[in-house]
TIROSE-138077 format. One record per atom (N, C-alpha, C): x, y, z; residue in three letters. Coordinates in steps of 0.1 Angstrom, whole numbers, plus 2048, in hexadecimal, padded with zeros to 3 digits. Example, Ala and Ser with C-alpha at 12.3 -4.5 7.8 and 13.67 -1.06 7.14 Angstrom:
REM TIROSE-138077
8847C784EALA
87B7D384EALA
8847DF84EALA
8807EA847SER
8897F5847SER
88180084FSER
//
This chain:
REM TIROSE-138077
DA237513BUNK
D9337513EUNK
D9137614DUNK
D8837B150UNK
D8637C15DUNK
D7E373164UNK
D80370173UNK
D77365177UNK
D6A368175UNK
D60371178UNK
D51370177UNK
D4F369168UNK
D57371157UNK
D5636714FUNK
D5A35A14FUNK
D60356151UNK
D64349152UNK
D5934215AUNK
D55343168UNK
D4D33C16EUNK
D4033E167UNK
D3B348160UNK
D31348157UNK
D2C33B150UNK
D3933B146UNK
D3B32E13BUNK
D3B322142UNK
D4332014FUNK
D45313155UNK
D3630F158UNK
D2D31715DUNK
D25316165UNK
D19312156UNK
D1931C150UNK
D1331613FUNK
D1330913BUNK
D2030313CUNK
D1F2F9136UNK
D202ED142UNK
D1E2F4150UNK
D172E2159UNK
D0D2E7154UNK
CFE2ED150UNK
CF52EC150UNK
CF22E5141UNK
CFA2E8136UNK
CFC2DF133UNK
CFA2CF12DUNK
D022CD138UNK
D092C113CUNK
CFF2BB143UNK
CF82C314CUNK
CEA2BF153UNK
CDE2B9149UNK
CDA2C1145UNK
CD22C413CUNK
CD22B9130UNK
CE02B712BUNK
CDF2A8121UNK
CDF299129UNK
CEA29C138UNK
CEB28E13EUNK
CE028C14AUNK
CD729B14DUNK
CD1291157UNK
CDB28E164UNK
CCF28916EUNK
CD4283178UNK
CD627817CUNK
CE0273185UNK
CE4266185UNK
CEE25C183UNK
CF426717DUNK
D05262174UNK
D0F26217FUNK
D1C25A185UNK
D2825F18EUNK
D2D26B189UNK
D3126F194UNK
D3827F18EUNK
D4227D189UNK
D46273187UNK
D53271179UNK
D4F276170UNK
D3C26F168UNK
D3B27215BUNK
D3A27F15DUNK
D34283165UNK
D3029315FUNK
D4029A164UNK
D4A298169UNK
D572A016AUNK
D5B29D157UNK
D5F293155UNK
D60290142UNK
D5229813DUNK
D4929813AUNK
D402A2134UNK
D412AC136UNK
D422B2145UNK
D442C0145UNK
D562C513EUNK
D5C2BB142UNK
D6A2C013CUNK
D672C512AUNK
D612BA126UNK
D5A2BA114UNK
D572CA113UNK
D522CB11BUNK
D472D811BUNK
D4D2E5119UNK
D592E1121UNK
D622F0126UNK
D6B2F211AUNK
D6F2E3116UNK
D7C2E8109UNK
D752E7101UNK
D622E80FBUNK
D612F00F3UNK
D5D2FE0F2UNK
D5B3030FFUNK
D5D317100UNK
D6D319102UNK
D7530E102UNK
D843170FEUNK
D8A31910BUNK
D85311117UNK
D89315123UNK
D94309127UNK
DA030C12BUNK
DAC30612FUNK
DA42FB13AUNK
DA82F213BUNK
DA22EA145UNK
DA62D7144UNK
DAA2D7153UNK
DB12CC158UNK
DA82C1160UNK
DA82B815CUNK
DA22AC15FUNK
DAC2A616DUNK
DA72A417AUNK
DAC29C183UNK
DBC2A4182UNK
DBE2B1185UNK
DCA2B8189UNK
DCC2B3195UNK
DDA2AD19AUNK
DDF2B31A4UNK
DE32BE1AAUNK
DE12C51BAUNK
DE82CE1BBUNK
DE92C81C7UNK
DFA2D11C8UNK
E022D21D2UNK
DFB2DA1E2UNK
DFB2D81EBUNK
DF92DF1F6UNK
E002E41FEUNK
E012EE203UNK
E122F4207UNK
E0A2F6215UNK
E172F3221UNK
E142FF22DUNK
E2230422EUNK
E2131122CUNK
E29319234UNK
E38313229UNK
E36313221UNK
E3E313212UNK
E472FE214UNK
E3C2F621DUNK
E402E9219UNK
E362E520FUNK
E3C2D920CUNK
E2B2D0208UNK
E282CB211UNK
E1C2C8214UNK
E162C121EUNK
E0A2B9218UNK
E062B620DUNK
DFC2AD207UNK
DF92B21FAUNK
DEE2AD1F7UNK
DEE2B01E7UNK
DDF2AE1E5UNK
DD52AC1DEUNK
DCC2AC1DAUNK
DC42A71CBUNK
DBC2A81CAUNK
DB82A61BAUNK
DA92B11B7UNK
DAD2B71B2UNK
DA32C11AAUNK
D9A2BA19FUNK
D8C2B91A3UNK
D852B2196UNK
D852B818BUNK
D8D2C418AUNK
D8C2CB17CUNK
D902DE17EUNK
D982DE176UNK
DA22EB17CUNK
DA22F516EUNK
D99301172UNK
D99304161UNK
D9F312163UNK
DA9315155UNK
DB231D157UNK
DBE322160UNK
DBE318167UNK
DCA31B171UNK
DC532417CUNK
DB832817BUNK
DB3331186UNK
DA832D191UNK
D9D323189UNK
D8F31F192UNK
D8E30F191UNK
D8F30B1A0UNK
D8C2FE1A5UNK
D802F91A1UNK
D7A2EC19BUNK
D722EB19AUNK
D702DD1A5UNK
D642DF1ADUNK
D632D51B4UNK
D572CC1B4UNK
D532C11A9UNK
D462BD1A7UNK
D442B11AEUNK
D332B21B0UNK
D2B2A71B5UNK
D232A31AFUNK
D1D2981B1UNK
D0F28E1AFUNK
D0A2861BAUNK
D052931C0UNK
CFC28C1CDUNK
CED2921CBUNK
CE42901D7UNK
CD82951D5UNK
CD92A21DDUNK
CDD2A61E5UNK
CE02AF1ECUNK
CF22B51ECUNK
CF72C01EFUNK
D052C51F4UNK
D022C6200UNK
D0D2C020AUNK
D0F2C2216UNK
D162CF219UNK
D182D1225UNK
D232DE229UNK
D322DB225UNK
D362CB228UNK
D3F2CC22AUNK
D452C8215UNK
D3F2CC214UNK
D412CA1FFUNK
D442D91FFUNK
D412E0206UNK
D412F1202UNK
D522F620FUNK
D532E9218UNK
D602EF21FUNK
D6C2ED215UNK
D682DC213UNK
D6E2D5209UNK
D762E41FFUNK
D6F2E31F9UNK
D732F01EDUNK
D7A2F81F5UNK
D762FF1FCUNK
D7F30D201UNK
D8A30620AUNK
D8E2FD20CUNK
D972F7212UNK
DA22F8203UNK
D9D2EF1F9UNK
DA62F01F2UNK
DA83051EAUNK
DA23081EBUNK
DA53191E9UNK
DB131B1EDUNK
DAA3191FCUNK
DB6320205UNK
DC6318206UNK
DC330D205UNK
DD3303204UNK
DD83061F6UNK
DD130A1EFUNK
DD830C1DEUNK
DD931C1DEUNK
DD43261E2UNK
DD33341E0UNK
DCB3371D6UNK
DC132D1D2UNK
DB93321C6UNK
DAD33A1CCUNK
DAD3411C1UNK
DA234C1C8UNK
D943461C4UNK
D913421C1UNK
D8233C1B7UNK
D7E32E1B6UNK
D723251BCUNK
D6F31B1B8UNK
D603171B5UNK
D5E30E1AEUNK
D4F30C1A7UNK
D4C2FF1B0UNK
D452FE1BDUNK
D412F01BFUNK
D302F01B7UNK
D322E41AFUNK
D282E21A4UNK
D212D21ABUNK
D132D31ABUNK
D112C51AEUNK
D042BF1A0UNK
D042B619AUNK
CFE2B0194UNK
CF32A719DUNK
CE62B01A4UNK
CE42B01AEUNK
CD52A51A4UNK
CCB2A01ADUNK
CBD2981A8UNK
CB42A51A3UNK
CB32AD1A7UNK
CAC2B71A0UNK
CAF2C0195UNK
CBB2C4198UNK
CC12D2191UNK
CD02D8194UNK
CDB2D918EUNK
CE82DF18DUNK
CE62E8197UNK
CEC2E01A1UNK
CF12F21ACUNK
CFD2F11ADUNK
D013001AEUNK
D0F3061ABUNK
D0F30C1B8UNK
D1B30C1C0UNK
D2331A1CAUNK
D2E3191C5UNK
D2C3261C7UNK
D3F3311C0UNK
D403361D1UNK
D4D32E1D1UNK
D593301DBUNK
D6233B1D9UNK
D643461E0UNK
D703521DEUNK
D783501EAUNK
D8A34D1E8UNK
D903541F0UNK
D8F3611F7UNK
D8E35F205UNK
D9036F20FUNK
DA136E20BUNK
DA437E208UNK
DB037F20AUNK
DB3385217UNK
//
């Protein structure tokens, strides 16, 4: 499947997730709701993945992904009232240290689900 579908569905079911939970929950619950969400459109998806961080073919640290679906797109969620910038470096930091081309920073924000889709520059 391709990313635009995929981010489609992901993005479907935080709203969701929004939509039944509302604002105000830690982004735990809504990381377990939204995970609910995704294995039921059938989407591969990891709860608190580790990944490895490589420089220059060492490890050099490691990370924790709030939620990794398909082996392809990072998902990086919040529950604040606003996203800062550094929530949006956040993500493409992890892009670029993992080679993943695609990430969803999702916030379970006081008014309304905002989403930015992160793309690796190759």
């Amino acid at each position: 499947m391709e990313f635009e579908g995929i981010t489609e569905k992901i993005i479907g079911c935080a709203y969701k997730v929004y939509n039944t939970m509302g604002y105000g929950f830690l982004e735990s619950v809504y990381e377990k709701c939204l995970l609910i969400e995704l294995r039921k459109t059938g989407l591969k998806s990891e709860y608190q993945k580790q990944i490895i961080v490589k420089y220059e073919g060492e490890v050099v640290g490691n990370f924790i992904a709030d939620i990794f679906v398909e082996e392809l797109i990072i998902l990086e969620l919040k529950s604040v009232k606003n996203l800062a910038k550094a929530h949006e470096v956040q993500l493409v930091n992890y892009l670029v240290a993992t080679e993943t081309n695609v990430g969803l920073l999702i916030n379970f924000g006081e008014d309304k689900v905002e989403i930015k889709r992160k793309v690796r520059v190759l």
